[in-house]
N, CA, C and O atoms as a GROMACS GRO file, in nm:
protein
  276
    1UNK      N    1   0.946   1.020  -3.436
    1UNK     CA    2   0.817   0.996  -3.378
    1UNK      C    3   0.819   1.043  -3.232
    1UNK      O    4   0.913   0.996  -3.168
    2UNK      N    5   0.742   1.120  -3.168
    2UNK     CA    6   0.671   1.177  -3.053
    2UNK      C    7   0.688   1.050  -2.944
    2UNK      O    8   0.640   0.942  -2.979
    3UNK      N    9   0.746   1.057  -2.832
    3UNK     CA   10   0.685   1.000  -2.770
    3UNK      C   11   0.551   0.973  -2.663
    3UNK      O   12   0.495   1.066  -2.604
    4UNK      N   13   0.519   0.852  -2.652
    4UNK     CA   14   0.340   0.837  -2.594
    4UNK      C   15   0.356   0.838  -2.478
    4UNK      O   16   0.410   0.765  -2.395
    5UNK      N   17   0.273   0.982  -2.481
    5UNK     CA   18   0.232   1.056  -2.340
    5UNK      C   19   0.135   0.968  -2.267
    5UNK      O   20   0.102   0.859  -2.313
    6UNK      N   21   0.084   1.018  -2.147
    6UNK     CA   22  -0.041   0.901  -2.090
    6UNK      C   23  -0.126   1.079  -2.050
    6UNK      O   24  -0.065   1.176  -2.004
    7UNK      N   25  -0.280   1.076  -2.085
    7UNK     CA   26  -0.312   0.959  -2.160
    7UNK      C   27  -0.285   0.965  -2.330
    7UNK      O   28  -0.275   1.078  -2.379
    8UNK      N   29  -0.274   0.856  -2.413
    8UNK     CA   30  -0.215   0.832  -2.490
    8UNK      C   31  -0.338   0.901  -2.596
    8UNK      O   32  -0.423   0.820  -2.634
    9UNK      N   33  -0.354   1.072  -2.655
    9UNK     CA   34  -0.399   1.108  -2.704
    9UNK      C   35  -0.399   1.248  -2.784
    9UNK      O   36  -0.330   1.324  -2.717
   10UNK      N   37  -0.442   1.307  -2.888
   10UNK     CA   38  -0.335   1.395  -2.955
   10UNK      C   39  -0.344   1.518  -2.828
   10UNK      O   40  -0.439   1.541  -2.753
   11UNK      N   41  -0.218   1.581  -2.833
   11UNK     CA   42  -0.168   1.714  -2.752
   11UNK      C   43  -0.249   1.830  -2.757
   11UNK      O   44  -0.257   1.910  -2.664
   12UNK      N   45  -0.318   1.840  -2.882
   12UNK     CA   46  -0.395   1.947  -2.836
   12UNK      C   47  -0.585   1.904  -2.857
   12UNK      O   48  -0.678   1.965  -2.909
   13UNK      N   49  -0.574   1.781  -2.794
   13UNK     CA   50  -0.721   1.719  -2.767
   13UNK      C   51  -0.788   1.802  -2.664
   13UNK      O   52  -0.713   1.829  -2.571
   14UNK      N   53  -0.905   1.849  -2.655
   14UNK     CA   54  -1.002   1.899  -2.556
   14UNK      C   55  -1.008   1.820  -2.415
   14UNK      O   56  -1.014   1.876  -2.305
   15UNK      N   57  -1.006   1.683  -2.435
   15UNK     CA   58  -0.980   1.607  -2.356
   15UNK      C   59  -0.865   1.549  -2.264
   15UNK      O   60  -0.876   1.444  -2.200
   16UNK      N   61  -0.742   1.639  -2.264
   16UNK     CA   62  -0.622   1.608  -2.216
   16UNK      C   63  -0.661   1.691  -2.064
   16UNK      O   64  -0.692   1.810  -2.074
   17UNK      N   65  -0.658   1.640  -1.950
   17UNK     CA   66  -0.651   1.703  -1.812
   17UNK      C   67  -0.488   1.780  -1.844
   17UNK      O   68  -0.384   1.756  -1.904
   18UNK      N   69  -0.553   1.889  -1.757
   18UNK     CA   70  -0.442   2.016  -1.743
   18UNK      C   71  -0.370   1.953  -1.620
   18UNK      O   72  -0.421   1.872  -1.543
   19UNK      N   73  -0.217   2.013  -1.613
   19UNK     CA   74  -0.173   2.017  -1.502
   19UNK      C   75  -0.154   2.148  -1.421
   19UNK      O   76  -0.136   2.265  -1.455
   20UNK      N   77  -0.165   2.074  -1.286
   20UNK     CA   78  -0.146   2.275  -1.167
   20UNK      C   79  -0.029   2.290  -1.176
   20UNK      O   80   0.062   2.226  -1.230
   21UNK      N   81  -0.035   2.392  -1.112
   21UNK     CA   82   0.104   2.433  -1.065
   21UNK      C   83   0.208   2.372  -0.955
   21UNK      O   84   0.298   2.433  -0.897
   22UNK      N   85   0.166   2.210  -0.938
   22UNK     CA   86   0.264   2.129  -0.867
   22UNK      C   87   0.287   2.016  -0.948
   22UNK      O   88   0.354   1.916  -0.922
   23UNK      N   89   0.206   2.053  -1.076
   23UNK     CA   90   0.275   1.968  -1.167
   23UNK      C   91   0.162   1.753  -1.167
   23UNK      O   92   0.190   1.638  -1.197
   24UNK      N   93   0.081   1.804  -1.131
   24UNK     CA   94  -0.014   1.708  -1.098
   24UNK      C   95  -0.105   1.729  -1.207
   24UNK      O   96  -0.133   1.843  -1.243
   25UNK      N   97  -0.156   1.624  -1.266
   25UNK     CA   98  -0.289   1.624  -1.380
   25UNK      C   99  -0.381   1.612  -1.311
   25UNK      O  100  -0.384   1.528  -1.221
   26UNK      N  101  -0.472   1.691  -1.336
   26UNK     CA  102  -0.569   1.740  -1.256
   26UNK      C  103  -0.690   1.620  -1.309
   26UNK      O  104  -0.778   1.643  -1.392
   27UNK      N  105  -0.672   1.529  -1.259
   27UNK     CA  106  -0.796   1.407  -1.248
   27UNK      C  107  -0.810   1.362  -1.138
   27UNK      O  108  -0.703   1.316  -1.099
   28UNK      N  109  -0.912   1.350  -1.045
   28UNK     CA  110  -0.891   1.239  -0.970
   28UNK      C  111  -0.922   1.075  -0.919
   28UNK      O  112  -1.028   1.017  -0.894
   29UNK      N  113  -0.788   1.032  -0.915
   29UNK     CA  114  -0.759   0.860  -0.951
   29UNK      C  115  -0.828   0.792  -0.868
   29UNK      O  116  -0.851   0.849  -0.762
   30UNK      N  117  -0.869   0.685  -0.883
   30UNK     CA  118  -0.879   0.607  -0.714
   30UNK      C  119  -0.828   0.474  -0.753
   30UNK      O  120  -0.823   0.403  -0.853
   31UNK      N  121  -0.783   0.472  -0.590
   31UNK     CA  122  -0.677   0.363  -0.541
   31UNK      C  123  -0.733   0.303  -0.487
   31UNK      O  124  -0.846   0.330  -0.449
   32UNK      N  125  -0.642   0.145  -0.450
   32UNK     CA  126  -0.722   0.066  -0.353
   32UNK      C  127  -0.611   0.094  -0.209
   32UNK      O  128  -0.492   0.125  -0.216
   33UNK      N  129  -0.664   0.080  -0.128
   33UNK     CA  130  -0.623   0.112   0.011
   33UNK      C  131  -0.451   0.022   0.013
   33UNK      O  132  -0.337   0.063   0.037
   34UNK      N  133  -0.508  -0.118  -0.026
   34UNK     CA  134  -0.319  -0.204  -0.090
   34UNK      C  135  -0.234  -0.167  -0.127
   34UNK      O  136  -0.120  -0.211  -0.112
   35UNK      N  137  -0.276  -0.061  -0.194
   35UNK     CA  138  -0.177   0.016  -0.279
   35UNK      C  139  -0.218   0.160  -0.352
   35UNK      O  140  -0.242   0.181  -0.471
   36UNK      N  141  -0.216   0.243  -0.251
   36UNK     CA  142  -0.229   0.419  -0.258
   36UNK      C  143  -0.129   0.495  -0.333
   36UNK      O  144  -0.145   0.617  -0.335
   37UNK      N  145  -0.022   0.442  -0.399
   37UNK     CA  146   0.023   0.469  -0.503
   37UNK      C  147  -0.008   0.444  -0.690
   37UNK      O  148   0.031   0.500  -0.793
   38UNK      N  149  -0.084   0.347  -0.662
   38UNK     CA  150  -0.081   0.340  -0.784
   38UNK      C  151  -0.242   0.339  -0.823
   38UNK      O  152  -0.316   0.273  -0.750
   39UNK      N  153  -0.287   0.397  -0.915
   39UNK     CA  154  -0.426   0.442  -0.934
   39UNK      C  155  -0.491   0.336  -0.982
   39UNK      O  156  -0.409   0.244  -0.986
   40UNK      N  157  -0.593   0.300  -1.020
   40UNK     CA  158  -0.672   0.160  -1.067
   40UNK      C  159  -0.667   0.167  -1.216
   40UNK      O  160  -0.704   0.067  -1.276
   41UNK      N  161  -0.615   0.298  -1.305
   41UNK     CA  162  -0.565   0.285  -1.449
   41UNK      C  163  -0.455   0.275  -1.480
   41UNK      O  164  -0.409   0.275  -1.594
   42UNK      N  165  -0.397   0.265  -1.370
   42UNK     CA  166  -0.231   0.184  -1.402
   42UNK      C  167  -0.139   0.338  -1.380
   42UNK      O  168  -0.027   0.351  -1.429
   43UNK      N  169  -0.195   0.427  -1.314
   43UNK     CA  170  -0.095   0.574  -1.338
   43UNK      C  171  -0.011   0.576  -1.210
   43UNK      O  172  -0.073   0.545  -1.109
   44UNK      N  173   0.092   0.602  -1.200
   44UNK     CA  174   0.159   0.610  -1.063
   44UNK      C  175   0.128   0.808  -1.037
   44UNK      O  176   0.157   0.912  -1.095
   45UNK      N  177   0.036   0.755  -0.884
   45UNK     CA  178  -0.022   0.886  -0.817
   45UNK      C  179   0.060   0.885  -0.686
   45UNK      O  180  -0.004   0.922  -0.587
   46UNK      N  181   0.190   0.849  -0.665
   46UNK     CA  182   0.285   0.876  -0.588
   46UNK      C  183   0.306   1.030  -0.541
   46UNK      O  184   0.389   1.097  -0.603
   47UNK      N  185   0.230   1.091  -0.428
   47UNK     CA  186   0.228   1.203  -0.409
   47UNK      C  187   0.108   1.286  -0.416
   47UNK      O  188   0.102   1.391  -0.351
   48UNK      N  189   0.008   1.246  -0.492
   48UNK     CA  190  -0.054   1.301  -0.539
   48UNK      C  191  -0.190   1.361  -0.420
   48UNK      O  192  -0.221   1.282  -0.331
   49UNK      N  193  -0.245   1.467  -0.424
   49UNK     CA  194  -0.356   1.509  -0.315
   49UNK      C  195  -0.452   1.439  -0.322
   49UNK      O  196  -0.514   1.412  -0.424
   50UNK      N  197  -0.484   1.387  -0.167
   50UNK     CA  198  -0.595   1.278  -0.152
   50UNK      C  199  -0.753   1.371  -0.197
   50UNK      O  200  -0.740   1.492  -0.178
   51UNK      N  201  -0.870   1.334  -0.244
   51UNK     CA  202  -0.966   1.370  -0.298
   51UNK      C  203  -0.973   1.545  -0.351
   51UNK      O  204  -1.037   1.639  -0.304
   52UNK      N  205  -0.902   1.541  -0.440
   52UNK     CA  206  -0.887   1.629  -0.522
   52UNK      C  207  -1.014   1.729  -0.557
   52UNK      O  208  -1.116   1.661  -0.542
   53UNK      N  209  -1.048   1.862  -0.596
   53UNK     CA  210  -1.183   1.887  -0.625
   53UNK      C  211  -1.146   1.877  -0.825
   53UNK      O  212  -1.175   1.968  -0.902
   54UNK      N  213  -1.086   1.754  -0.863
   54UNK     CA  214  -1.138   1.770  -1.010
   54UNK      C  215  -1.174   1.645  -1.043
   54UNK      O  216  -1.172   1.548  -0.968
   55UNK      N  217  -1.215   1.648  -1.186
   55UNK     CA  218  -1.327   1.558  -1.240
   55UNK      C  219  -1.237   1.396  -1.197
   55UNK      O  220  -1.117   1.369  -1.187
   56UNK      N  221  -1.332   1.336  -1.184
   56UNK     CA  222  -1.297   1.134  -1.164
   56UNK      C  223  -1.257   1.153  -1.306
   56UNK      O  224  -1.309   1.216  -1.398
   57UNK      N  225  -1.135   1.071  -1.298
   57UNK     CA  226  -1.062   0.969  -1.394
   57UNK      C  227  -1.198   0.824  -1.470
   57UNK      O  228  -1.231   0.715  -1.424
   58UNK      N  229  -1.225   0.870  -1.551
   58UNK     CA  230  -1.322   0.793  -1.659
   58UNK      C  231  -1.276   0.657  -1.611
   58UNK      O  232  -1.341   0.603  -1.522
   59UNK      N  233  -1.149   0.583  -1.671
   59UNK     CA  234  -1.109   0.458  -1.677
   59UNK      C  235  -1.066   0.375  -1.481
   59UNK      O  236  -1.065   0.258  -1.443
   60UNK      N  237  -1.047   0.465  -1.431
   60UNK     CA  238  -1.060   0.407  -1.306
   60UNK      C  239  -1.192   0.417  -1.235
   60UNK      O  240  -1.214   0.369  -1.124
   61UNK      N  241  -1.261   0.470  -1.294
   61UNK     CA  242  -1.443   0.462  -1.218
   61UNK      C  243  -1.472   0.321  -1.301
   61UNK      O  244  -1.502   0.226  -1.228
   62UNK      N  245  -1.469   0.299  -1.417
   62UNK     CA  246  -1.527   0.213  -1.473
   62UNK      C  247  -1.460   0.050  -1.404
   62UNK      O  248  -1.521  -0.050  -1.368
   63UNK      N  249  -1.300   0.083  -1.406
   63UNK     CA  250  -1.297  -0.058  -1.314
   63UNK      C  251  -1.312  -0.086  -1.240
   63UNK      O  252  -1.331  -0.207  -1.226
   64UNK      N  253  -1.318   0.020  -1.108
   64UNK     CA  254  -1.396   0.002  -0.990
   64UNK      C  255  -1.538  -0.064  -1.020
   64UNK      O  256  -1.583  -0.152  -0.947
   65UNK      N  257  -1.596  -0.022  -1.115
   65UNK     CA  258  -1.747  -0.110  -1.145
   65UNK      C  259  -1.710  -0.239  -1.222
   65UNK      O  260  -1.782  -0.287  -1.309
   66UNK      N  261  -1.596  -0.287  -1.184
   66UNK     CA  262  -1.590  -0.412  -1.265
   66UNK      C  263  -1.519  -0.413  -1.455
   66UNK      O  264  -1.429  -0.486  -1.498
   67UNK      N  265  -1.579  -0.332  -1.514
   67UNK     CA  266  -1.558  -0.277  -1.670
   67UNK      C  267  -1.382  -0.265  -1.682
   67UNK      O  268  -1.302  -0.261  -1.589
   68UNK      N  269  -1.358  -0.260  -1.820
   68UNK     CA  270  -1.253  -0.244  -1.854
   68UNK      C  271  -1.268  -0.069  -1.951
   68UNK      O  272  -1.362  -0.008  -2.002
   69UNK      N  273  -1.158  -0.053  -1.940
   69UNK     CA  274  -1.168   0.100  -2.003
   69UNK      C  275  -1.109   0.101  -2.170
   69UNK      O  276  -1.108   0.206  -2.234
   0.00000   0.00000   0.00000
């Protein structure tokens, strides 16, 4: 059995964010200022470029509004 990638969905889904060429998935997360490592969907963004030009991360917009993903 494969192990579960994040996000946890088949490999060649339309929906899998690409990574660049520094090796970063091209979403961007948001953090709370407490803790700028770790994204509000639980992803460690340790490193990662502050406001990115690619699409918001679905599941961390929604908890920022309170919602669960």
């Amino acid at each position: 059995m494969a192990p579960v990638r994040t996000p946890n969905v088949a490999p060649n889904c339309v929906n899998v964010p690409r990574r660049n060429g520094d090796g970063f998935e091209e979403l961007c997360h948001l953090v709370e200022m407490s803790d700028p490592d770790t994204a509000l969907c639980g992803k460690d963004v340790t490193g990662y470029p502050w406001n990115p030009p690619w699409p918001r991360c679905k599941a961390c917009e929604e908890i920022s509004r309170g919602g669960m993903n």
